[in-house]
Structures are given as structure tokens and as C-alpha cells.
N, C-alpha and C positions, 0 to 999 in steps of 0.2 A: 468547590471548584479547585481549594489551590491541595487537597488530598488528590483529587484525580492529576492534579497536574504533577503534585510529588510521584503518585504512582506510576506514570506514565515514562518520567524521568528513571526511575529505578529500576522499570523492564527494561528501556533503552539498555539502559548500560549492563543490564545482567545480558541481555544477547552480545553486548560488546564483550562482556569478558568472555563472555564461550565460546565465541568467535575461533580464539586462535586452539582452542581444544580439539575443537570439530574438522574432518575435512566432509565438505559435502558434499565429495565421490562416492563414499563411505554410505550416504544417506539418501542422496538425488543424484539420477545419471543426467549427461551431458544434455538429453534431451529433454528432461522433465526442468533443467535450468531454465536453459532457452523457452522452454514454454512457458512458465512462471513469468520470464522477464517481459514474454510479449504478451502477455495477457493483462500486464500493470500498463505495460508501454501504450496499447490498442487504446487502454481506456485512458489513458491521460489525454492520445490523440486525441479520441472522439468527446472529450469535455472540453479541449479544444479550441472546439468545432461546433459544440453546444451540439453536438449529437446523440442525444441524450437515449434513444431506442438501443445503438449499437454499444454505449458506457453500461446501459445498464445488464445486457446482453451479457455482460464480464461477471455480471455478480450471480453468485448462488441462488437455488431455486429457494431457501429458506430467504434469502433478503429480500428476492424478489416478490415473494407471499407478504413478505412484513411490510417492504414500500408501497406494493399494490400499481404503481404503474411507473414508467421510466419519468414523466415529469415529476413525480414525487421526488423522484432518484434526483435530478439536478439540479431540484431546488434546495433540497438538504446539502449539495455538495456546494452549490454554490452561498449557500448560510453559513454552515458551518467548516469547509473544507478550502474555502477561499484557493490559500499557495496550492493547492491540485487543481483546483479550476484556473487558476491564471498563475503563472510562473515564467523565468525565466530561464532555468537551468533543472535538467533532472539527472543526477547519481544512481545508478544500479548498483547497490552492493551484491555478493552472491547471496541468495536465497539459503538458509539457515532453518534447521530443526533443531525445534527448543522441546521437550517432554512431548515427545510425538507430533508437535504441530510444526508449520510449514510457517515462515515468517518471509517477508519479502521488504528489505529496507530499501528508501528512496531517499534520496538527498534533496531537496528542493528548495532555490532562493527565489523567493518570490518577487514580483513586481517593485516592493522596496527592499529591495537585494537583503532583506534577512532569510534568514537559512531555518530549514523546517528539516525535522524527520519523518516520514510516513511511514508507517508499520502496515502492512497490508499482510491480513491474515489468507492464505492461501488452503482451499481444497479441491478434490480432486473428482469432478460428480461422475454418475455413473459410465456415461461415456469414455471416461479416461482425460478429456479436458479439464484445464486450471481453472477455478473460479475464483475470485475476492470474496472474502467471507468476511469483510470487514477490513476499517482503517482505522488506524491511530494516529494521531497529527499532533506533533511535539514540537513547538519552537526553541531552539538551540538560544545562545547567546552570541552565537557567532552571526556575525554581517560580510558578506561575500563582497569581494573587491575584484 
């Protein structure tokens, strides 16, 4: 547990450092941002709302095959994803490519104002639509005032 927690911590900050390398005009246009952001936004709504059909709606047709049905989907988010299921504050950083992948950070204080990062792995299915192809959930040391 505390390897994946070191690991998780040292992607963080390797997207932090490439951050100001990268512009991500260069990489994603204006539109594919704004779709990324609303495709994390939708589903933050719809957990919400415990609308668990339209949350899982967001995630890739491989997640989708792997959870097997949207209440799977909202029980795991609500086990293990707690600050995405109930928070009070959410951050958009811009959406970032790291070695050809799409990374989408969130800032999130949760219900006891500690502060998460969510890494939400971003692709693109055949339609041309954003899916979640996965989250990463990193509690910070920082406490939101």
C-alpha cells in the first residue's frame, strides 16, 4: 500500500514538473479541452446524484466489460473514491499529455476539507467522444481553509 502510495505521489509531481514544459495547444485543441473537462464534470455531477447509469456512461467500453454493470461502477467509487463521490470543492487543472496519454487533474476537498488529487486517465473511443479510462486518488497534506 504505502509503494503505491509513494508511486502515485511521484507521477503526481512528474506531470507537475512537465506541466510548464508543455503548452496544450501544441497537443489538445480548445475543443477536445472543454470536452475532457465536461466529461470529468458530468460524472462528478451524476455521483452526485448517485446516478450511477449516466457516471458510468463516462467510462470506456474496456471499464465498462471489466465493472459489468453501473452499480458495480458506484459501489467501487463509493468504497474506494469517497472525495469524488462526496466533496466540496472541485479544481480543473488543463488537461495534459504525458508520453502520448491524456491526463485530466482535479483538485478536490473533501467533506473534511482535506484536499485529494484525482488523475483521471482520459481516451478517446471510436466516436470521437472523451471517456475515463481510469482514476487515481492521491491525498495531498494540504487541508483547504
Amino acid at each position: 500500500m504505502k509503494r503505491h502510495v509513494l508511486l502515485s505521489i511521484m507521477f503526481v509531481l512528474s506531470l507537475l514538473v512537465a506541466w510548464p514544459m508543455q503548452t496544450y495547444a501544441a497537443q489538445l485543441s480548445k475543443k477536445d479541452v472543454a470536452a475532457i473537462q465536461s466529461a470529468v464534470q458530468l460524472q462528478i455531477n451524476a455521483l452526485a446524484n448517485d446516478d450511477a447509469a449516466s457516471a458510468f456512461e463516462l467510462t470506456t467500453v474496456d471499464t465498462r466489460n471489466r465493472l459489468g454493470t453501473a452499480d458495480n461502477f458506484l459501489r467501487l467509487i463509493k468504497e474506494q473514491y469517497d472525495p469524488v463521490y462526496r466533496h466540496q470543492t472541485a479544481l480543473f487543472s488543463v488537461p495534459q499529455m504525458v508520453h502520448g496519454k491524456i491526463y485530466q487533474l482535479v483538485r478536490l476537498t473533501d467533506l473534511n476539507s482535506h484536499v485529494w488529487v484525482a488523475i483521471y486517465l482520459m481516451h478517446k473511443d471510436e466516436q470521437g467522444a472523451w471517456k475515463i479510462d481510469g482514476c487515481e486518488l492521491v491525498e495531498t497534506k494540504t487541508v483547504a481553509i
